[in-house]
C-alpha positions in Angstrom: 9.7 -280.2 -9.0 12.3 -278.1 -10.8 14.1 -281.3 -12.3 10.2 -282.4 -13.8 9.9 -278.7 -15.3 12.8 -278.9 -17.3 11.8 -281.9 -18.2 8.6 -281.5 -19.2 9.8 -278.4 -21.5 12.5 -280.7 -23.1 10.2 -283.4 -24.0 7.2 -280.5 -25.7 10.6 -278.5 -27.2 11.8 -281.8 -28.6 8.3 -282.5 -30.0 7.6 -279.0 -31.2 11.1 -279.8 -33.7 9.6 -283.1 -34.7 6.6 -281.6 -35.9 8.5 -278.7 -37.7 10.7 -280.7 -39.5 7.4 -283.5 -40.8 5.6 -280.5 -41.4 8.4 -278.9 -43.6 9.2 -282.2 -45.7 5.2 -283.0 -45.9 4.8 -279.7 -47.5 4.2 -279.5 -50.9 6.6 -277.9 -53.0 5.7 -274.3 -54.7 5.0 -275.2 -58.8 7.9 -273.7 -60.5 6.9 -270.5 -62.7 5.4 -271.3 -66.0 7.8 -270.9 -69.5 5.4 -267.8 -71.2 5.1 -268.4 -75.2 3.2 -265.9 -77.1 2.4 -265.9 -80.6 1.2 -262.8 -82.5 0.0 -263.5 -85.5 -0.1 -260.6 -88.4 -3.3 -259.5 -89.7 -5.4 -262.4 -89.4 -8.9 -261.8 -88.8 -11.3 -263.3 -86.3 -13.0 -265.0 -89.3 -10.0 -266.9 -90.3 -9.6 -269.1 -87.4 -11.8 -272.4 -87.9 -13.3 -272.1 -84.1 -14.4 -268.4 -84.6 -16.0 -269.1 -87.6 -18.0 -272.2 -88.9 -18.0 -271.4 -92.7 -14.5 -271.0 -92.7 -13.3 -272.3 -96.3 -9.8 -272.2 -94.7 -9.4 -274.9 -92.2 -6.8 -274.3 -89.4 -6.9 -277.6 -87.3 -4.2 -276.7 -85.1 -5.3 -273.4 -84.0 -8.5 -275.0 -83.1 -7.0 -277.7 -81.9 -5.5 -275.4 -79.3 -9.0 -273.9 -78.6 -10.0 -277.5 -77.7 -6.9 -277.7 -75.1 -7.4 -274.2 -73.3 -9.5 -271.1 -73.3 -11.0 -269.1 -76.3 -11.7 -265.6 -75.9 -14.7 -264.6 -78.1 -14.2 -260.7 -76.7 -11.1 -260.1 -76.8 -9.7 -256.5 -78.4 -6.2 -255.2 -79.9 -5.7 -251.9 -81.2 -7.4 -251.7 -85.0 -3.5 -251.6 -86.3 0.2 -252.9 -86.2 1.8 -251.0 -84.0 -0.3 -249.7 -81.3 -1.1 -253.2 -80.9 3.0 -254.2 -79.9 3.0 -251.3 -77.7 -0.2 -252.2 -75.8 0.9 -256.0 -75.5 4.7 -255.1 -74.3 3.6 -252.2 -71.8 0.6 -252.8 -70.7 -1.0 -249.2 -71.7 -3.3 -247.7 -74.8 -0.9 -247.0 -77.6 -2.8 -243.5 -77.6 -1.0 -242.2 -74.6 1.7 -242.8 -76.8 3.5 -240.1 -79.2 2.0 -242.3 -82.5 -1.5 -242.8 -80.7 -2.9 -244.8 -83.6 -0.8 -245.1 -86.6 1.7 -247.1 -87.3 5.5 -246.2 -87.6 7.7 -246.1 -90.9 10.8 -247.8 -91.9 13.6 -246.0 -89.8 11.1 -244.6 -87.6 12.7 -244.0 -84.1 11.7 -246.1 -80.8 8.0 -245.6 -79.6 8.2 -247.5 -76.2 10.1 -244.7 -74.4 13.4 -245.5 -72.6 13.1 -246.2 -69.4 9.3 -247.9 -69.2 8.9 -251.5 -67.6 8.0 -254.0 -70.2 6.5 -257.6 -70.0 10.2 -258.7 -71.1 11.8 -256.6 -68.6 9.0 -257.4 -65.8 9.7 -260.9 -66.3 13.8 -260.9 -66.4 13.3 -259.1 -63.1 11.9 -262.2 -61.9 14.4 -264.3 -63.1 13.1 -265.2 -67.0 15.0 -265.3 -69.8 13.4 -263.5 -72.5 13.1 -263.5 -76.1 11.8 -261.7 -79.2 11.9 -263.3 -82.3 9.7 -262.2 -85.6 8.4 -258.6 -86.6 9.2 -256.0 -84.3 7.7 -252.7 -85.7 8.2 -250.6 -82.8 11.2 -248.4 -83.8 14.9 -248.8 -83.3 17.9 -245.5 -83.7 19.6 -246.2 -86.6 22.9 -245.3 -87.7 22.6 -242.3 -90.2 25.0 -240.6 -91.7 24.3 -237.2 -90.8 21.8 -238.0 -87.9 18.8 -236.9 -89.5 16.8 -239.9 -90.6 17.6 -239.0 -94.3 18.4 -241.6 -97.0 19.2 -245.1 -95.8 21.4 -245.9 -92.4 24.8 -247.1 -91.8 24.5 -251.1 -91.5 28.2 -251.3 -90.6 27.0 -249.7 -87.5 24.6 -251.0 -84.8 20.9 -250.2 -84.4 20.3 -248.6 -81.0 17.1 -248.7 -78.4 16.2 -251.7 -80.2 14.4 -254.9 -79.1 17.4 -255.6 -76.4 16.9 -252.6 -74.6 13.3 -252.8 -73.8 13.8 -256.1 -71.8 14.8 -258.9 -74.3 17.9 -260.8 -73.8 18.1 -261.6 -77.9 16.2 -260.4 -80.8 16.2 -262.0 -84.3 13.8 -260.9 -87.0 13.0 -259.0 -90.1 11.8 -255.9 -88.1 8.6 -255.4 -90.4 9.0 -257.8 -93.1 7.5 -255.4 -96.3 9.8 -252.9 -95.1 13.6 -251.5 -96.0 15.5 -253.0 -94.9 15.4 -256.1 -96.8 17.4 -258.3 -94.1 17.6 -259.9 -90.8 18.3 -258.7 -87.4 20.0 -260.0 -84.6 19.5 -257.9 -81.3 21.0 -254.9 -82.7 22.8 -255.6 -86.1 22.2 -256.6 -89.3 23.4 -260.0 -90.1 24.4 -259.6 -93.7 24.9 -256.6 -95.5 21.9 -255.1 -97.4 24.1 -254.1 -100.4 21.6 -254.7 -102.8 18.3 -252.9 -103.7 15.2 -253.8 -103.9 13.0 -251.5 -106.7 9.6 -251.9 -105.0 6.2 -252.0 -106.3 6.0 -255.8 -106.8 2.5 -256.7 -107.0 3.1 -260.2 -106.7 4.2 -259.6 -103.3 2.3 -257.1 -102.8 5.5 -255.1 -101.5 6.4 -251.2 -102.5 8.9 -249.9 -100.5 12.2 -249.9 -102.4 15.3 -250.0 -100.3 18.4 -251.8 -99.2 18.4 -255.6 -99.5 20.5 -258.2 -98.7 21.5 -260.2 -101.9 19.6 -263.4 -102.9 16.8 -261.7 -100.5 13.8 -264.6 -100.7 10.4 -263.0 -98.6 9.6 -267.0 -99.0 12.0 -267.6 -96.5 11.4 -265.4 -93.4 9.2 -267.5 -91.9 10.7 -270.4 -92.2 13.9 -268.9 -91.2 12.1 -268.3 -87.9 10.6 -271.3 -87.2 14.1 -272.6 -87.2 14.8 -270.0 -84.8 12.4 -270.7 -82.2 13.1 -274.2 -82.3 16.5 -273.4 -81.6 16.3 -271.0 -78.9 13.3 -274.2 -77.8 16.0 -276.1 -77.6 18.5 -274.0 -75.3 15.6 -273.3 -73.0 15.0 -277.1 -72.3 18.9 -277.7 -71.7 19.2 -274.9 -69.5 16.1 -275.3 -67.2 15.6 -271.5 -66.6 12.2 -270.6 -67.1 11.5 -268.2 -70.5 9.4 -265.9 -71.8 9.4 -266.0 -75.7 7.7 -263.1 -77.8 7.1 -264.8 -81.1 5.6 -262.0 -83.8 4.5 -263.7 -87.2 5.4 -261.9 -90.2 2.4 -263.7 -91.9 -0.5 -263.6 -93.1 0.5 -259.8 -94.0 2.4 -259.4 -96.8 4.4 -259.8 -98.1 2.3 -262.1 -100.0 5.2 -264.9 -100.3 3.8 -268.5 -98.9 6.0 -271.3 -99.1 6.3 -273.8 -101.7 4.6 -276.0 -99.6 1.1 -273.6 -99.3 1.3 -272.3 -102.2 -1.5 -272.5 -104.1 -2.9 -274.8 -101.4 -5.8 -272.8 -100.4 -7.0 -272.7 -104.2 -8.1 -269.3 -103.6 -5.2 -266.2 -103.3 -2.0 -266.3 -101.9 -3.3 -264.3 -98.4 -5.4 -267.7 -98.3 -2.7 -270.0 -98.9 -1.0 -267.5 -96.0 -3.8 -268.2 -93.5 -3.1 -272.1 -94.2 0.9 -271.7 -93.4 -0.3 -269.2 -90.4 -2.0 -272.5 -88.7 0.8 -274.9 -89.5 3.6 -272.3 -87.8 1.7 -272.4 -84.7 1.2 -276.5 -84.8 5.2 -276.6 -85.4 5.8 -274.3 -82.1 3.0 -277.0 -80.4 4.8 -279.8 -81.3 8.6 -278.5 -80.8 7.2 -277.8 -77.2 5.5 -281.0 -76.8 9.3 -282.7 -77.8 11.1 -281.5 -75.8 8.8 -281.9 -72.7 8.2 -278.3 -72.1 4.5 -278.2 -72.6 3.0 -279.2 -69.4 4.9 -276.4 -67.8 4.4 -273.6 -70.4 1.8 -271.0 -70.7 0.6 -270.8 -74.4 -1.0 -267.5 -75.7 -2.2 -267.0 -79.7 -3.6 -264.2 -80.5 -3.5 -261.6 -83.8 -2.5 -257.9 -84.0 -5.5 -256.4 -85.1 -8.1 -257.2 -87.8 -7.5 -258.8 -91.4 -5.9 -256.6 -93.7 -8.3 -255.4 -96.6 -6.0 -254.6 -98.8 -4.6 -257.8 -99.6 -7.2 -260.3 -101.4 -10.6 -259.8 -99.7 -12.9 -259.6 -102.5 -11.5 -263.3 -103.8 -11.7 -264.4 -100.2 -15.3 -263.4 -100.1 -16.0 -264.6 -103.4 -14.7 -268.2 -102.6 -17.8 -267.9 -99.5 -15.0 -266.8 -96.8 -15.2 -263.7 -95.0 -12.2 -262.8 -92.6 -14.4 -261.1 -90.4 -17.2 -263.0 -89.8 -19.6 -261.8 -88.2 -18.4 -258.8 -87.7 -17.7 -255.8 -90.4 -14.6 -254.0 -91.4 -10.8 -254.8 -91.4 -7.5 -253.6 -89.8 -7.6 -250.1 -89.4 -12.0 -249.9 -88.7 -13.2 -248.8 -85.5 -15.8 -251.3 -86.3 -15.4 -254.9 -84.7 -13.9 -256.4 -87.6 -10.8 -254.3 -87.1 -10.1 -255.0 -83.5 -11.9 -258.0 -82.3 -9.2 -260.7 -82.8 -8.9 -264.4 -81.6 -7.3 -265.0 -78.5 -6.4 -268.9 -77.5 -4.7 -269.5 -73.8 -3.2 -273.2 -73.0 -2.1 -273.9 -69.9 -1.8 -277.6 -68.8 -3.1 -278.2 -65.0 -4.3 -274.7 -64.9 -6.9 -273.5 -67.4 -9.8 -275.8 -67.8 -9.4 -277.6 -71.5 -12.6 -276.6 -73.8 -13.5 -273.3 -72.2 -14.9 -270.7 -73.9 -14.7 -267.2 -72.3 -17.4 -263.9 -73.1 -15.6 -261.2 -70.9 -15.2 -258.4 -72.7 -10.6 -258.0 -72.4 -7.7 -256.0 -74.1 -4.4 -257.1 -75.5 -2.7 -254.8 -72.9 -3.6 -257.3 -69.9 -0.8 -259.3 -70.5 1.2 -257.2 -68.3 -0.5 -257.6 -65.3 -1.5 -261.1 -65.7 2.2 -262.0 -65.9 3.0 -260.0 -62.5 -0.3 -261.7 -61.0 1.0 -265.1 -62.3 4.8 -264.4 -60.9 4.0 -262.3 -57.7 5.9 -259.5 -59.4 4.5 -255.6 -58.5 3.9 -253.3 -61.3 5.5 -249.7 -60.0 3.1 -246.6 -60.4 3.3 -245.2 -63.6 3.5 -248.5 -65.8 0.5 -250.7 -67.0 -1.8 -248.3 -66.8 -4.2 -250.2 -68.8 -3.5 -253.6 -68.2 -6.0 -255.5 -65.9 -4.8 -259.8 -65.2 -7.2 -262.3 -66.6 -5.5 -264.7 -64.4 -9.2 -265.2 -62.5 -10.6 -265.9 -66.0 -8.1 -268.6 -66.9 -9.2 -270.2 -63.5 -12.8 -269.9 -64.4 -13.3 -267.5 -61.6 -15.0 -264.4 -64.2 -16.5 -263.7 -60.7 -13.0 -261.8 -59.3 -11.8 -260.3 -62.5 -11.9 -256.8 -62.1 -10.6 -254.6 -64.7 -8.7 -251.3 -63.9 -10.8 -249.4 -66.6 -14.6 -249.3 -66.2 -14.5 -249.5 -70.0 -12.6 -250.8 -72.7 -11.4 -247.8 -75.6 -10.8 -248.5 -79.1 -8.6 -245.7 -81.0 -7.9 -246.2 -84.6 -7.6 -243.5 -87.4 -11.0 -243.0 -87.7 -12.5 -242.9 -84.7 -12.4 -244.0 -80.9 -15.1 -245.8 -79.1 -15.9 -246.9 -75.3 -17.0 -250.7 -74.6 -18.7 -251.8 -71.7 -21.1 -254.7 -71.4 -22.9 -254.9 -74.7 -23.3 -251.6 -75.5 -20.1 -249.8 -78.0 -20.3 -246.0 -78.2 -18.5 -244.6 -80.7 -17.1 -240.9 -81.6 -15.7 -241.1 -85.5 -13.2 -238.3 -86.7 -14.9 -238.9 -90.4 -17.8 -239.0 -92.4 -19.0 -242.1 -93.9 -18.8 -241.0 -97.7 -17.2 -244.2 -99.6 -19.3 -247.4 -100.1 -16.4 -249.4 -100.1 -15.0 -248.7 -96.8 -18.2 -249.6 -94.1 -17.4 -247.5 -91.0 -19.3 -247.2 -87.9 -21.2 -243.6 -87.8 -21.5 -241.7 -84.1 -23.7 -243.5 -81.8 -24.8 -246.5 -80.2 -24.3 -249.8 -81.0 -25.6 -253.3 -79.3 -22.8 -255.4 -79.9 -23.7 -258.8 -78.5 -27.4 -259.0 -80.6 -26.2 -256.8 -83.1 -22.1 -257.6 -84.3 -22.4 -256.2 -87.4 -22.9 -253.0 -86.0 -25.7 -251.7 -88.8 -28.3 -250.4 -86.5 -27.2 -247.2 -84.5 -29.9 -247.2 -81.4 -28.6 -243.8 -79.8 -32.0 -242.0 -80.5 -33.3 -244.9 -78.2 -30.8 -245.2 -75.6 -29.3 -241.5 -74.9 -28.6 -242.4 -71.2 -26.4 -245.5 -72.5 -24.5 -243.2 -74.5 -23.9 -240.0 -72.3 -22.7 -242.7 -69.9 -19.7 -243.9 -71.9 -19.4 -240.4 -73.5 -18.1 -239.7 -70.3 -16.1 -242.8 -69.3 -14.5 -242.2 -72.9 -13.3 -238.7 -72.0 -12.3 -239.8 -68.4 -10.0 -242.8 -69.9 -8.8 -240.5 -72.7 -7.8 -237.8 -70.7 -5.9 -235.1 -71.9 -5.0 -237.5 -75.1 -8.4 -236.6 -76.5 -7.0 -233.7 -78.2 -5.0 -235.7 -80.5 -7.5 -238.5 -80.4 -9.7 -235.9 -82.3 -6.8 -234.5 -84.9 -7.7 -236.0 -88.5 -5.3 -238.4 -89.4 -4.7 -240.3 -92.6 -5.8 -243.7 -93.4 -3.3 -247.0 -92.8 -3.8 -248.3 -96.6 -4.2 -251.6 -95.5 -7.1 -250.9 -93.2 -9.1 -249.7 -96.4 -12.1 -252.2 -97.4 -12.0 -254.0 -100.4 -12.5 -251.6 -103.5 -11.0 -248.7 -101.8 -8.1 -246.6 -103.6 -4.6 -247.8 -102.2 -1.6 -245.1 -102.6 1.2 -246.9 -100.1 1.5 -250.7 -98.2 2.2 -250.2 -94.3 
């Protein structure tokens, strides 16, 4: 009886193995994590893109061509300006809980993501990424001056600290902020020529007035070009080492400088922002196809968006003239707290993952990159970071059903205002009176959004329970940043509408 225990035990211990081990090699294999490429474009306007906007006289085929192989966002929201916009994408929080809550920062500035806060780059090296930043960076580095007071120009013998590589990038190359001093590239922290010459500023055929150090032979023609060759490269070594990658890839274009390529310029037969706009489309097709190449696209995530609004400043009235409006249908330009400052396009492709031809109508920020990235990698964002960002990882999946956002509304803070958004309904607190023609704003109150984009009828008098609402979600989001929230500021010059008075190009 003993001798048939044990041998009953053996034969169900032998079987429980056999079962373990098919079980383990009939398992499917976990997908490996997805390469991450994002591209920022610079200033271009929800009207620009050819599947935002069906009068486009500027055709973009490989933008929408993207649109046609993913998901287009028709609600999606950066800050109305430069900056604020980088710092909501890389940390996943409002720019206004920032020290610069709207504006954007000078040449020399110093470092506006603060040392020691988690990053997307960062967040994703933890998890075994390599990361890179290549393009504009506008979010502040230490330089080397001479007496250590920001005074005159740096020392470019001398690295640039608390730069691109310290905030979770393992290389940087770029032009920092191309219509800026100085007049050179960067490689993580240094210079890679000497800026010994000067450029004399105020250019209007650039549409560039900042004088300052340059490197000789400087040609604003070539940045972009310069890296395009770049990203194909660092392509490249990401496909030969098999490591997955986050790239950051910031456009320089279609913001000025006003310097297109001899192949687009001209091309659009309207201005040189249009011929811009054309060049803007073919960077992201040449990023399309280098992935494609080199057989990294079925496994890479593919994110286009823009940093805020179209810049009025450079070429709208011939734009509108030749029948095509940047904004369309919305009003106003980088800088507005009206739509056409902040609603941007926003294109995800991911092969095998998001549904190709999709078009999604949730109402999302810029900043939910952060947490869609931790969602996507299983990574866990510690208290006290990405305060803002929610994942749209359900929306990708066509699941709007189980995205919940982290804030009950969306805020929009630029220079002239702040506003709530929830649903359909935008209520809006401006700093300033609506006194020049030439620069549309949206007054205090109420607006309908969805039936009414252009934001021209103000329905508070009818709706005072909407508004009191999001007056107080507004003030519960703010916080104690209202306070400067409500502190007059001056204007970005490029925000202004067409018409309006310039003094200085951001």
């Amino acid at each position: 009886m003993a001798l048939r225990s044990v041998s009953i035990f053996v034969l169900l211990a032998t079987a429980a193995v056999l079962v373990a081990g098919a079980a383990e090699t009939s398992a499917p294999k976990a997908s490996p994590p997805p390469n991450i490429v994002y591209i920022l474009a610079d200033d271009l306007g929800y009207g620009d893109v050819g599947c935002y906007n069906s009068q486009t006289k500027l055709p973009t085929p490989r933008i929408d061509k993207l649109a046609t192989e993913g998901m287009r966002f028709t609600d999606a929201h950066s800050a109305p300006a430069c900056t604020p916009t980088r710092y909501g994408v890389l940390t996943g929080r409002y720019a206004f809980r920032s020290r610069v809550p709207v504006h954007v920062l000078g040449p020399y500035d110093a470092p506006l993501i603060e040392e020691g806060r988690l990053t997307v780059a960062a967040l994703l090296k933890q998890q075994g990424y390599h990361t890179a930043c290549i393009g504009k960076w506008h979010l502040g580095w230490d330089w080397a001056f001479p007496n250590g007071n920001r005074k005159g120009d740096p020392d470019f013998t001398k690295p640039a600290a608390n730069g691109p590589t310290t905030r979770g990038f393992d290389e940087y190359f770029g032009t920092d902020v191309p219509n800026y001093p100085p007049y050179a590239f960067i490689q993580n922290d240094r210079v890679t020529a000497p800026p010994t010459a000067t450029f004399p500023g105020q250019d209007k055929e650039y549409f560039v007035n900042r004088a300052g150090p340059m490197v000789p032979g400087w040609k604003f023609e070539d940045i972009m070009p310069t890296l395009g060759a770049k990203v194909a490269d660092y392509l490249r070594a990401r496909a030969a080492d098999k490591k997955p990658f986050f790239l950051y890839h910031t456009f320089t274009i279609p913001h000025e400088p006003l310097a297109p390529t001899a192949e687009f310029a001209g091309k659009s037969g309207i201005n040189r922002c249009g011929d811009l706009i054309l060049q803007t489309d073919a960077a992201v097709g040449a990023i399309l196809d280098t992935l494609e190449k080199l057989g990294l696209d079925k496994n890479t995530l593919v994110i286009f968006a823009s940093d805020n609004g179209h810049g009025g400043a450079t070429g709208v009235p011939a734009l509108l003239a030749a029948g095509h409006d940047p904004s369309r249908p919305f009003r106003g330009y980088k800088g507005s707290i009206l739509e056409g400052g902040h609603r941007v396009p926003l294109i995800v492709r991911w092969p095998g993952r998001v549904k190709a031809g999709t078009v999604c109508d949730e109402v999302i920020s810029l900043c939910s990159l952060m947490a869609t990235c931790a969602e996507i990698t299983g990574a866990k964002i510690p208290a006290h970071a990405g305060e803002d960002s929610s994942s749209i990882l359900p929306l990708l999946a066509g699941q709007p059903e189980k995205f919940h956002p982290v804030r009950a509304a969306e805020v929009h803070a630029g220079v002239n205002g702040f506003a709530a958004r929830q649903g359909d309904w935008k209520f809006v607190e401006s700093k300033v009176k609506q006194t020049n023609p030439a620069r549309p704003d949206a007054l205090a109150g109420l607006y309908d959004v969805r039936h009414d984009p252009a934001e021209k009828n103000n329905v508070i008098a009818q709706h005072p329970d909407i508004a009191a609402k999001l007056k107080v979600l507004l003030d519960q989001i703010v916080g104690t940043d209202a306070a400067r929230l409500r502190k007059p500021g001056s204007d970005d010059e490029d925000a202004a509408a067409p018409g309006a008075k310039k003094s200085k190009t951001k």
